[in-house]
C-alpha positions as CSV (number, residue, x, y, z in Angstrom):
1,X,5.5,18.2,-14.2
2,X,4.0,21.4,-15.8
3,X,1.7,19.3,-18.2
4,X,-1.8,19.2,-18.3
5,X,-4.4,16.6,-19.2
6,X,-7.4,18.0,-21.0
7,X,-9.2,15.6,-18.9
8,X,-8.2,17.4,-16.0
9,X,-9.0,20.4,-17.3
10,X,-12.4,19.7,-18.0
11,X,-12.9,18.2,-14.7
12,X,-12.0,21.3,-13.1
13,X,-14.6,23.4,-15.2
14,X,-16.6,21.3,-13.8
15,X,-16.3,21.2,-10.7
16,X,-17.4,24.8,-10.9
17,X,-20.8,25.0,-12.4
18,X,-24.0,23.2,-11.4
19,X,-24.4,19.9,-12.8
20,X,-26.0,17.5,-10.1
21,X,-23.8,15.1,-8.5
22,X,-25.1,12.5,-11.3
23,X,-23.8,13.8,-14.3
24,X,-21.1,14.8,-12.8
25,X,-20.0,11.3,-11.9
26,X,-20.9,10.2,-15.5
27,X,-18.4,12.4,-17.0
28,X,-15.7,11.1,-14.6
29,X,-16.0,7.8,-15.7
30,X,-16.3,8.8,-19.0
31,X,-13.0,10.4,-19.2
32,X,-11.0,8.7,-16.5
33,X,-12.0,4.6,-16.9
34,X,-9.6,4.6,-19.5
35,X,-9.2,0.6,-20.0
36,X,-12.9,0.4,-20.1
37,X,-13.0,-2.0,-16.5
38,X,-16.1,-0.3,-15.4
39,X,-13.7,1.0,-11.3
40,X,-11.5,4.0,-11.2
41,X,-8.7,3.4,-9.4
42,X,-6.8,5.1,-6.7
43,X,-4.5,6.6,-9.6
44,X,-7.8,7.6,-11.1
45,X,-9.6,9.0,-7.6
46,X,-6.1,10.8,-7.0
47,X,-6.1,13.1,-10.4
48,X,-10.0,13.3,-9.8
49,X,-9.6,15.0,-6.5
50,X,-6.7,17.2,-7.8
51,X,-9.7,18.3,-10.1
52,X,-11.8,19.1,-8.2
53,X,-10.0,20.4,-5.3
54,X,-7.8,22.5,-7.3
55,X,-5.0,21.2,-4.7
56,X,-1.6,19.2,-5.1
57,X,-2.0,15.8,-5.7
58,X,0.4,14.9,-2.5
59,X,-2.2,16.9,-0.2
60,X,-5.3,14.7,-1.8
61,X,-4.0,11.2,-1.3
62,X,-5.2,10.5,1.8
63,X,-8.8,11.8,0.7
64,X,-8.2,9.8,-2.5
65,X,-7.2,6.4,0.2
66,X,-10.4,6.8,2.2
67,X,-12.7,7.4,-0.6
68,X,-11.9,4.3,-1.7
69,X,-12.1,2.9,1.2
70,X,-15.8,4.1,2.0
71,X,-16.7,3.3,-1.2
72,X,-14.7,1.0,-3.0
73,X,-15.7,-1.7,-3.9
74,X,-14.5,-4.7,-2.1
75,X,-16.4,-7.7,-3.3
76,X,-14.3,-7.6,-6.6
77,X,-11.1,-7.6,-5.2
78,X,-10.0,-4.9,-7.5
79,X,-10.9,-2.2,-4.7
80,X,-11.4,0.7,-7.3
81,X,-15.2,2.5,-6.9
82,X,-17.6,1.5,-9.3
83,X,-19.8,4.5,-11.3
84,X,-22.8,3.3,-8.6
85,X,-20.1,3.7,-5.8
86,X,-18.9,6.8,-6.9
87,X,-22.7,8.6,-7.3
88,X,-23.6,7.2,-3.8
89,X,-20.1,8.6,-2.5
90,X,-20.6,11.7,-4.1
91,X,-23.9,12.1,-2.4
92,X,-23.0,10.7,1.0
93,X,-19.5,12.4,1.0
94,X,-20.1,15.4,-0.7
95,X,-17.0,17.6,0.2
96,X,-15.0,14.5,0.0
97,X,-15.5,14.8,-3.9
98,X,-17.1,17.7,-5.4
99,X,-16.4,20.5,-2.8
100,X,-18.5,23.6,-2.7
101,X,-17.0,26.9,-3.6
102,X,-18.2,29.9,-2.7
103,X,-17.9,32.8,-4.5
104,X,-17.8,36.2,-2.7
C-alpha cells in the first residue's frame, strides 16, 4: 500500500529531532489511541515502530511483540501498553522505541 498516514508522518519527524522521551510518548498517544481506551495496541506499537525505525512493518513485528510484552500491561487483560508503560519502556528500552540516529 503506497498510502501514507499523516500520523505516520509526523511520527517519523519526530523521531528525528530532540524532544525527550516524555513528550515524545505524549504525542504517540495522542495521535495513535484512536478509540480513546487509554493502551495502544500491538496494531498501534507496530505502525509506531515503522515510525520510528523507518523500516517495514513485517521486519518490526517481533520488536512490536516484545515491547508489549515488557511492558504491556497485563493486569487489564487488554495487553496493550498504557502512556505510563510506554514512557517507562521508552526509557528502559530505548532502541527498542525511539532509536538514535546518527548523522555523519
Amino acid at each position: 500500500e503506497n498510502v501514507i498516514d499523516g500520523r505516520q508522518l509526523v511520527m517519523c519527524f519526530v523521531s528525528a529531532v530532540t524532544f525527550s522521551a516524555e513528550e515524545k510518548c505524549k504525542l504517540a498517544f495522542d495521535m495513535f489511541d484512536d478509540d480513546g481506551s487509554g493502551y495502544l495496541s500491538l496494531n498501534h506499537i507496530e505502525i509506531l515502530l515503522t515510525c520510528t525505525h523507518f523500516s517495514k512493518r513485517e521486519t518490526l513485528k517481533k520488536k512490536a511483540y516484545n515491547l508489549l510484552r515488557l511492558v504491556g500491561d497485563k493486569s487489564t487483560g487488554t495487553g496493550g501498553v498504557s502512556m505510563k508503560a510506554l514512557t517507562l519502556g521508552a526509557y528502559k528500552f530505548p532502541s527498542l522505541i525511539f532509536p538514535s540516529f546518527v548523522t555523519v
